[in-house]
C-alpha positions in Angstrom: 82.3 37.7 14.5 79.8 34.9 14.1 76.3 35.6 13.3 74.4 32.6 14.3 70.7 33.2 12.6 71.0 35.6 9.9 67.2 38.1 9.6 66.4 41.5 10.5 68.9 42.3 14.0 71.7 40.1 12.5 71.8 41.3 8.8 71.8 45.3 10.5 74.4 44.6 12.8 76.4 42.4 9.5 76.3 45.9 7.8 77.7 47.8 10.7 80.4 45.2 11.1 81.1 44.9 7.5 81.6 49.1 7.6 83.7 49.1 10.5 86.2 46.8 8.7 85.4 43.7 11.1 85.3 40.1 9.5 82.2 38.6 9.4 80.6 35.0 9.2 76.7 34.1 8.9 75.3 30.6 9.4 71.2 31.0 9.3 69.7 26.7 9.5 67.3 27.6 6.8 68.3 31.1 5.3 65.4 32.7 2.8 66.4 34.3 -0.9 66.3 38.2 0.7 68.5 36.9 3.3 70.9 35.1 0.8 71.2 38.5 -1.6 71.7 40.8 1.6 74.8 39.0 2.6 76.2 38.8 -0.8 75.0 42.6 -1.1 78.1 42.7 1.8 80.2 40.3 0.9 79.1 38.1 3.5 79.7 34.7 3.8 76.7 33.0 4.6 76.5 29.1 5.6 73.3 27.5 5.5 72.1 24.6 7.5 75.7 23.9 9.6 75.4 20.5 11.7 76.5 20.6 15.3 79.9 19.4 14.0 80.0 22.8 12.0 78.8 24.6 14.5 81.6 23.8 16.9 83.9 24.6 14.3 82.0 27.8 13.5 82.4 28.8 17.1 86.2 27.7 17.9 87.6 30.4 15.3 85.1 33.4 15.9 85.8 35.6 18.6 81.7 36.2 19.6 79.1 34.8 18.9 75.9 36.9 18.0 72.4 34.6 18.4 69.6 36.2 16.1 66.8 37.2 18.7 64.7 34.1 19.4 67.1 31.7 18.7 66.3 28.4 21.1 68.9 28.1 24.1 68.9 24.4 22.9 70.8 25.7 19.6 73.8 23.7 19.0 76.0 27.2 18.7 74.9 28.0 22.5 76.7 24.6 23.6 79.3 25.2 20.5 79.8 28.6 22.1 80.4 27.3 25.6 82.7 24.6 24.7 85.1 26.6 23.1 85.0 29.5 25.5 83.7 32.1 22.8 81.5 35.0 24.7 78.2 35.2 23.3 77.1 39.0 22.9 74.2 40.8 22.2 73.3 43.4 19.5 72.9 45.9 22.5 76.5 45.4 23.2 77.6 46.1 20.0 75.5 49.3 19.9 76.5 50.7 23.2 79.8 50.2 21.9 79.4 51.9 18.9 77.0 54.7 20.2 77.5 56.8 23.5 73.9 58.4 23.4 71.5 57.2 26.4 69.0 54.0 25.8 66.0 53.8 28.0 65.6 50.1 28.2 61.7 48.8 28.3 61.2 44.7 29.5 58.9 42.7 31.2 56.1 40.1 30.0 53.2 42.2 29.1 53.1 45.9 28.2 56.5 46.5 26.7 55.5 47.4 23.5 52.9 50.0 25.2 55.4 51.6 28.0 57.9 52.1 25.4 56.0 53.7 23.0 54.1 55.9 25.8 57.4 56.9 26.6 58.8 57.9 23.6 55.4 59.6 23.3 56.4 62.1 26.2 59.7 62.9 25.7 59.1 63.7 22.2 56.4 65.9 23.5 59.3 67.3 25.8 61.2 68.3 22.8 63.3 65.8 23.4 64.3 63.5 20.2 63.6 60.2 20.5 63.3 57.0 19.0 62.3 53.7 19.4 64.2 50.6 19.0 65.0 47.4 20.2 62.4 44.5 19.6 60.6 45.9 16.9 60.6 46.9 13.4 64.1 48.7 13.9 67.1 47.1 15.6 69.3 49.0 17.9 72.1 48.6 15.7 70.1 50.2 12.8 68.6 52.5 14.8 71.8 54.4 15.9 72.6 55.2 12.5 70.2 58.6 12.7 72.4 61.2 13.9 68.9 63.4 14.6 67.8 61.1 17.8 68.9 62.2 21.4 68.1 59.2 23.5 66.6 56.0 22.2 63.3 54.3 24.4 64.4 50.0 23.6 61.5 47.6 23.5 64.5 45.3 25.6 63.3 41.3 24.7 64.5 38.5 27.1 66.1 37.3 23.7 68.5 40.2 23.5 69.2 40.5 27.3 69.5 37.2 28.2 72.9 37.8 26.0 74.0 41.1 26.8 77.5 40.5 28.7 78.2 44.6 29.0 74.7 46.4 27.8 74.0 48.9 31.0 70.9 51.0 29.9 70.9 54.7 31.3 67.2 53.9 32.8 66.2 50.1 32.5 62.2 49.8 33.4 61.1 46.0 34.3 57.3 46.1 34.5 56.0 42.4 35.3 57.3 38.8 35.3 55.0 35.7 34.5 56.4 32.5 32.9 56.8 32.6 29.1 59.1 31.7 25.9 60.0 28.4 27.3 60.3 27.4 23.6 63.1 29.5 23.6 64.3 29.7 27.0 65.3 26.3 28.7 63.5 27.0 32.2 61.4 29.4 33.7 64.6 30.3 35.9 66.8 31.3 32.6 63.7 32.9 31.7 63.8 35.2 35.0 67.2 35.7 34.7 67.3 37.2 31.5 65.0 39.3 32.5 66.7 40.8 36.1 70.0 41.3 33.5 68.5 44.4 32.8 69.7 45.9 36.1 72.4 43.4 36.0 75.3 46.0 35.5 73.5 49.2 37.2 75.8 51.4 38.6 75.3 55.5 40.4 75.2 56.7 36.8 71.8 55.0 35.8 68.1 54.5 36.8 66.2 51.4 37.5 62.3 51.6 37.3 60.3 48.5 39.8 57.1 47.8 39.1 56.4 47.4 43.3 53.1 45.4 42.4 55.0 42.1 41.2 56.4 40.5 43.6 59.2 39.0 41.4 60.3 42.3 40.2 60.2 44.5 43.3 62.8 41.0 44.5 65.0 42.1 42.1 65.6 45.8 42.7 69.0 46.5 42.3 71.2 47.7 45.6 73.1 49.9 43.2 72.0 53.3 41.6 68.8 55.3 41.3 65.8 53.4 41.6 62.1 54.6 40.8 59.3 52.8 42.1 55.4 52.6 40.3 52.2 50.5 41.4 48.6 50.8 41.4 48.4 52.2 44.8 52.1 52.3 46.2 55.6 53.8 45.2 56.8 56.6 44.0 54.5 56.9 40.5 51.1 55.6 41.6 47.2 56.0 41.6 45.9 58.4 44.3 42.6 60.5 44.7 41.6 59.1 41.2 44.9 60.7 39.6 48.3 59.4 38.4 50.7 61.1 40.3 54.4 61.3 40.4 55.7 61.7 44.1 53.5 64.9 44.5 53.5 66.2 41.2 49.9 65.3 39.8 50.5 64.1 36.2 46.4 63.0 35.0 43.5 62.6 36.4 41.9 58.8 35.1 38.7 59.8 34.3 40.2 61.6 31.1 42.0 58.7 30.2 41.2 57.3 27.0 42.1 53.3 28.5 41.7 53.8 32.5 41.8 49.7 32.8 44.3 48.7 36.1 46.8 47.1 33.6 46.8 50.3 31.4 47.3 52.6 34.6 50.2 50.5 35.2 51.7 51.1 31.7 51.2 55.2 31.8 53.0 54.9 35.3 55.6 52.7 34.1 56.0 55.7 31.0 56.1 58.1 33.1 58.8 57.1 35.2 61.1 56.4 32.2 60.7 59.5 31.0 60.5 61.5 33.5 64.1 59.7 34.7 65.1 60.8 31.2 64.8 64.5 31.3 61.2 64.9 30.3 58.9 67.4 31.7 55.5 66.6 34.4 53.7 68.8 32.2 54.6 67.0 28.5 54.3 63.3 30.5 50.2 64.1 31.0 49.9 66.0 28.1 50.9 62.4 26.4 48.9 60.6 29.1 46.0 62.1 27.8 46.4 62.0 24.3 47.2 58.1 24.7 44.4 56.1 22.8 46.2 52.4 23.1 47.5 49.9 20.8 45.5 47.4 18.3 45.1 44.4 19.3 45.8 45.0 23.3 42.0 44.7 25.1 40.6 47.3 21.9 37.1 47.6 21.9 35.6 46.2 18.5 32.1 47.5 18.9 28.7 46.2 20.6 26.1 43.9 19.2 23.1 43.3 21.2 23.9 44.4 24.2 27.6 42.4 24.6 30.7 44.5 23.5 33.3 42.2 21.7 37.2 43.0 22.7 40.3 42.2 20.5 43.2 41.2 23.2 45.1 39.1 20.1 48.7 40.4 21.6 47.9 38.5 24.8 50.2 35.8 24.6 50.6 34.4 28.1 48.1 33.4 31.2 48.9 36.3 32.9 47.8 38.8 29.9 44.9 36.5 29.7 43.8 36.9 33.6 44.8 40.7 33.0 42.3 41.5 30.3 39.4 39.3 31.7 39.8 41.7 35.1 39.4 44.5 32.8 36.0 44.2 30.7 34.0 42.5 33.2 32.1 39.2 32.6 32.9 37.9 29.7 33.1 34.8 26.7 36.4 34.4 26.6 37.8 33.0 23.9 41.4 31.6 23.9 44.0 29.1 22.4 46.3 28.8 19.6 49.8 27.6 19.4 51.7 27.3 23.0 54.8 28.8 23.7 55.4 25.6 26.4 53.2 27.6 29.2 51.5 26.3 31.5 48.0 27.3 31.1 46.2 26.4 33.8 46.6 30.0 35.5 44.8 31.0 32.8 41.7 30.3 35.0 42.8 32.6 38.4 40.1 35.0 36.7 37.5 32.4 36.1 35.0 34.1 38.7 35.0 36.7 35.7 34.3 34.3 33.3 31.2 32.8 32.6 32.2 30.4 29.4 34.6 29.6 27.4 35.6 29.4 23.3 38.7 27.1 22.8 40.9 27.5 19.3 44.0 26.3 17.6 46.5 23.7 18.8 46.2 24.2 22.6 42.8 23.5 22.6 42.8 20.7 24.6 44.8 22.2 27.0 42.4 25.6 27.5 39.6 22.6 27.7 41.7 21.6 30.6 43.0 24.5 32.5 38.7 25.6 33.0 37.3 21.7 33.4 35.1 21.7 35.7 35.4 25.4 36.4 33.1 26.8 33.6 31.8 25.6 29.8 33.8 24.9 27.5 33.8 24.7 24.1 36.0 23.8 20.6 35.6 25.7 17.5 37.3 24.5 14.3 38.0 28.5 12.6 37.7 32.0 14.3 34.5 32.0 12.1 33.1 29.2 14.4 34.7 30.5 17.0 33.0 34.2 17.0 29.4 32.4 16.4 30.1 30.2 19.5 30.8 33.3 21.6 27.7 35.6 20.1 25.4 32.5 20.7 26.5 31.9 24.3 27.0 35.8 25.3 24.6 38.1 27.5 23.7 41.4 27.3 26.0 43.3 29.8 28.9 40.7 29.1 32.0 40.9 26.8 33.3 38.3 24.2 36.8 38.6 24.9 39.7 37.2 22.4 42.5 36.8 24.3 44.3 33.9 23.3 46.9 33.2 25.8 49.1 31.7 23.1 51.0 32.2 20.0 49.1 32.6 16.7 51.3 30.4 15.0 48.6 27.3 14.1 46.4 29.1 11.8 47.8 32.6 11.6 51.2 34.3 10.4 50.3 36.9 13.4 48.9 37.9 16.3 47.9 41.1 14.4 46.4 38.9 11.4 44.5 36.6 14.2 43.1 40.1 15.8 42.1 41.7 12.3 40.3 38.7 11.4 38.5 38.4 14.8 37.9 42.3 14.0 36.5 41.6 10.7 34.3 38.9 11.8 32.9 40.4 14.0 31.9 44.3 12.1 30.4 41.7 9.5 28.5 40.3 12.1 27.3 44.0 13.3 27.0 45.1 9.6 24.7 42.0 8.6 22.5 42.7 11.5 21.0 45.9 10.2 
């Protein structure tokens, strides 16, 4: 087995290999020390910085080929791969294989981090044992090693499906598709694809969960299998009589929601089909509704200063998050940039009726500048520091300063939870020093 990329997913699935008694080979362009001592911790072999002649050679004798999550489709191990007729595979393959219990799989451009944790959130409160895995700080492959867990909820990444060649998920949940990770992906179509492979292999034992408000997603709905439907105001989860409601079982009512914003409503109905699919109970699912306060950095209130409230959207990394948040808080500053994943930003401005001016940052600056010339003012700041000023001097009472970047936060933070805690910070000070 070749392990192309060798951090976190790849070095959990080298020690379940290594265990199993399966040879293993690492290559890793640019390998750090902790990476270096983990393999050797395995006896690992670990190849730094092959050339595409390596690569190919690298490729020829393995029998799969594992990409670390994230790795660029333009990799010369994806065409080394092709070229000698090696399958690529997916650490969810290799931990279906290993693992019978059910996965709940979680994808979709914005929210997965949310849905799947919501979800986990109600089962658990169902007495049922679950735990999350996937893209986040616990691999699949590690993950299964806790005998305790029932079913796992998977945070499911285009990265890891786009490889999968036998992952079938028990329930797979696809909440929203808008262009994004075309640094990693080598169109917006392999993009999509990776995406839809979530139902890919759905068969009458499993569950697929369609998110009837996207257009893109409800196209996909697979003619195989259960399928459960969510929206705002349609299918079979949805918003009625200012309630969530699951076919006619009433789950919540949105007043006692703790985040009753459109895209949030989405998320809990999106939860609530998952885990209701998996065995949990109507009363448990609004029992976690309710107790749901949100995520840092996803449209978090920060506090108010002089009549404007200031919002910390850092995780919103695409247009589409961007146009989702401004909807939610009203008219607002928005500010927005950083480094681009290879988006267009332009649709950044669908919202601009709700958005009265604008606070560029980072690397994409010029291009924020662009996508709202002519549209509404825009400005450049050189720090977040500059950029927070900008916003409090141009903000009304009644409006919002809104960070919501749009981008990566790759050009001036390690982060996007470092770019909203300094936003955060910024901003208290700025409450703080006022009284």
């Amino acid at each position: 087995m070749l392990l192309a990329g060798y951090a976190v997913t790849n070095q959990a699935l080298a020690a379940q290999l290594a265990e199993r008694g399966h040879p293993v080979v690492a290559a890793d362009d640019a390998p750090l020390e902790p990476a270096r001592s983990h393999a050797a911790s395995l006896g690992v072999e670990l190849l730094e910085g092959p050339d595409p002649a390596a690569w190919r050679a690298l490729a020829d004798r393995a029998r799969a080929v594992v990409p670390t999550p994230g790795l660029p489709e333009s990799h010369p191990v994806i065409a080394a791969a092709a070229a000698a007729g090696t399958p690529i595979i997916s650490e969810f393959d290799l931990a279906q294989r290993w693992d019978s219990r059910p996965t709940l799989a979680v994808t979709g451009t914005n929210g997965k981090t949310t849905v799947t944790l919501m979800a986990a959130a109600m089962l658990e409160a169902s007495g049922i044992a679950a735990c999350v895995a996937g893209n986040t700080e616990t691999p699949l492959a590690e993950a299964i090693r806790d005998s305790g867990t029932a079913i796992f909820v998977v945070e499911a990444s285009s990265f890891r499906l786009g490889h999968s060649r036998c992952y079938r998920p028990s329930v797979g949940a696809w909440l929203n598709f808008s262009p994004d990770h075309l640094d990693v992906h080598a169109s917006v179509e392999s993009y999509r694809s990776a995406k839809a492979s979530i139902w890919q292999r759905s068969d009458e034992g499993s569950t697929a969960v369609v998110n009837l408000d996207d257009p893109v997603v409800a196209a996909h709905s697979p003619d195989r299998g259960r399928v459960v439907t969510f929206g705002i105001h349609q299918g079979d989860f949805r918003v009625r009589d200012g309630a969530l409601w699951a076919w006619s079982q009433k789950l919540a009512d949105v007043g006692e929601l703790a985040r009753p914003q459109p895209h949030e409503l989405s998320n809990q109905l999106a939860a609530a089909a998952v885990a209701l699919s998996a065995g949990a109970s109507a009363e448990a699912v609004g029992s976690a509704m309710l107790a749901w306060a949100g995520l840092p950095h996803r449209v978090a209130l920060v506090g108010e200063y002089r009549g404007v409230r200031y919002y910390d959207d850092s995780k919103a990394t695409t247009p589409h998050a961007v146009c989702a948040a401004v909807r939610s808080v009203g008219p607002a500053v928005l500010v927005a940039g950083g480094r681009n994943k290879g988006l267009d930003l332009g649709p950044m401005a669908d919202a601009v009726d709700k958005v009265r001016s604008v606070v560029a940052i980072g690397d994409a600056s010029p291009e924020v500048e662009e996508a709202f010339a002519g549209r509404c003012p825009v400005t450049a700041a050189g720090s977040m520091e500059e950029a927070v000023r900008m916003a409090a001097g141009s903000a009304r009472p009644g409006e919002a300063v809104l960070l919501s970047p749009g981008c990566a936060s790759f050009d001036w933070y390690g982060s996007y939870a470092e770019r909203g805690d300094h936003f955060c910070r910024l901003v208290r000070e700025m409450i703080g020093g006022s009284r």
